[in-house]
C-alpha positions in Angstrom: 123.3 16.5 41.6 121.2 15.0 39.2 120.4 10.7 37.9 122.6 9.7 35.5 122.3 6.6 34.7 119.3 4.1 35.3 120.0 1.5 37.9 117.0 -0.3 38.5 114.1 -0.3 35.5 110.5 0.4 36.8 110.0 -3.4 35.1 112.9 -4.6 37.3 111.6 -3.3 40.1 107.4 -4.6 40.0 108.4 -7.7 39.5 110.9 -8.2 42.3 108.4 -6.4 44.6 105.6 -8.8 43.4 108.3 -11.5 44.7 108.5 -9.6 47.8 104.5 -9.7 48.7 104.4 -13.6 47.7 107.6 -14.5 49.8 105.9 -12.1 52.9 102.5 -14.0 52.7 103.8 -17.6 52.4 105.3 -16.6 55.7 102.7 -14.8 57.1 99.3 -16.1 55.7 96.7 -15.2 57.9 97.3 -11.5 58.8 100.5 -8.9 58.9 100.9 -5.7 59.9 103.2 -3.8 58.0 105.5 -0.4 59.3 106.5 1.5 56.9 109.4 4.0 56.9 108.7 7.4 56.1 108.7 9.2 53.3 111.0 6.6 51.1 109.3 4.1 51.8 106.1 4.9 50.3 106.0 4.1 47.1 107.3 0.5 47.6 104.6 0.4 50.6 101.8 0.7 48.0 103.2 -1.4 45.3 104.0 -4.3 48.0 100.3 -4.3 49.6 98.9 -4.0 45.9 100.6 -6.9 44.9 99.3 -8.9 48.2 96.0 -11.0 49.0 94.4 -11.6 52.6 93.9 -9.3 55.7 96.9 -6.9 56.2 96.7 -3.8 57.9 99.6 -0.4 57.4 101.4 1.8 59.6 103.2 4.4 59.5 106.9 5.9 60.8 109.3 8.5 60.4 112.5 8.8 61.0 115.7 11.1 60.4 119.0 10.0 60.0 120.2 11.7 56.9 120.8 15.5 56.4 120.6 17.4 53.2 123.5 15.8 51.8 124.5 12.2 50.8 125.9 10.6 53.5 124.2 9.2 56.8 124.6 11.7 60.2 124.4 8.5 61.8 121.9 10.0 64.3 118.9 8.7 64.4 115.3 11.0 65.2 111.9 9.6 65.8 109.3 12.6 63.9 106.2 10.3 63.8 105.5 7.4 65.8 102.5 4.5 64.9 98.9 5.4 65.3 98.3 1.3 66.6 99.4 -0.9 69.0 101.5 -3.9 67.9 101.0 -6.1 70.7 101.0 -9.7 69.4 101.1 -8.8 65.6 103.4 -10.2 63.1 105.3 -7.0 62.0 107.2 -6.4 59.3 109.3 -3.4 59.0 109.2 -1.7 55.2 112.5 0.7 54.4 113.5 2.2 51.3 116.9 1.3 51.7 119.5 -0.3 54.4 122.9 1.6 54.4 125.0 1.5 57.8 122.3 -0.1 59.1 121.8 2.6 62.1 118.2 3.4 61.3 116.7 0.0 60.9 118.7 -1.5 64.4 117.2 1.4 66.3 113.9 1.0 64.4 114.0 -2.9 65.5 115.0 -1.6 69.1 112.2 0.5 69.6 109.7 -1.9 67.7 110.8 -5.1 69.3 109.7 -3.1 73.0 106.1 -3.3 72.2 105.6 -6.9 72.0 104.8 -8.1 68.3 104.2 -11.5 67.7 106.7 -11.8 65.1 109.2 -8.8 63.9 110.8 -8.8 60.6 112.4 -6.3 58.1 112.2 -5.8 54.6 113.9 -3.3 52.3 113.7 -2.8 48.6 117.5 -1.6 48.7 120.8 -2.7 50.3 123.9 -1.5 50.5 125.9 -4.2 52.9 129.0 -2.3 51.5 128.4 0.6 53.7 126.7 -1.3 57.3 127.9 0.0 60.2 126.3 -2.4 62.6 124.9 -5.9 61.8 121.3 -6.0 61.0 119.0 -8.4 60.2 116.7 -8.2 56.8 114.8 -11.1 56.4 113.1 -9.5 52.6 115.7 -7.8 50.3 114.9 -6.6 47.0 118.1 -5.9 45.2 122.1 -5.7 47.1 123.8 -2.6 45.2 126.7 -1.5 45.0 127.8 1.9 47.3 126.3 4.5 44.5 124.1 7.5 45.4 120.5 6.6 44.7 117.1 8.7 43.8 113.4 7.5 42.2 111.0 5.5 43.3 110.4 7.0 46.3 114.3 7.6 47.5 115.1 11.1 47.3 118.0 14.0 46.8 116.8 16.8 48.9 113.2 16.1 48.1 113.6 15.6 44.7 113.4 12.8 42.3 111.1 10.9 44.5 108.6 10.4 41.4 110.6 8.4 39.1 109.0 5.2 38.6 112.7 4.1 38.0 115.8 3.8 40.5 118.9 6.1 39.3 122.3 6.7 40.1 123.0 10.4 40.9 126.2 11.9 40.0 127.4 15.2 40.5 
């Protein structure tokens, strides 16, 4: 398995995620705590803060709902839970990408439990084409189309992570 074809430019992609940090401060100006999802997540985690002014403090979690393969187990595994409390914070939720939707709902689930003032979601990548349940996402980068993806953080058994650009992945 390896990209074929670019998807998404690294160009494409700062300036949607710039977007992304405006639209999260306008609605949260005065402080927000943001949860992101390990280990995608990471790389749109440090581009989104860079690109935002005014307080805002970073968590971390990490889930497992894929295997080695492409396709979603549809089991979901907590590996790493947040360091801070989010009593009365205003939360939002960073992912790499949304597929069946499986991850993020139980994500919400558990995150909802511990009292933030506000709880939202954001995600550089979705894929309605593929949801399973019905989840909210109040900050969406780009809707794709139901393609394998790897770079910029998304991986293929721990590869292509590093590419500053998003790619399809064929066999």
């Amino acid at each position: 398995m390896h990209p074929t074809e670019i998807l998404l430019s690294n160009e494409q992609i700062q300036k949607r995620v710039a977007e992304l940090a405006a639209e999260i401060r306008r609605d949260f100006p005065d402080d927000v705590h943001l949860v992101a999802v390990l280990k995608g997540a990471f790389i749109f985690l440090s581009d989104l803060v860079r690109n935002m002014t005014g307080p805002v403090s970073l968590d971390f979690m990490a889930l497992s709902s894929y295997a080695k393969g492409t396709t979603s187990s549809g089991e979901v595994r907590l590996l790493k839970d947040l360091d801070t409390t989010l009593d009365g914070k205003n939360v939002v939720i960073i992912e790499d990408i949304v597929d069946t939707g499986l991850t993020l709902l139980y994500l919400q689930d558990i995150l909802r439990a511990r009292n933030p003032k506000v709880l939202r979601s954001a995600c550089l990548l979705s894929k309605p084409s593929r949801r399973q349940v019905d989840v909210k996402v109040e900050y969406v980068g780009f809707t794709i189309d139901d393609c394998f993806v790897v770079g910029y953080g998304l991986d293929y058994a721990e590869q292509y992570r590093n590419l500053r650009h998003i790619a399809v992945v064929g066999s």
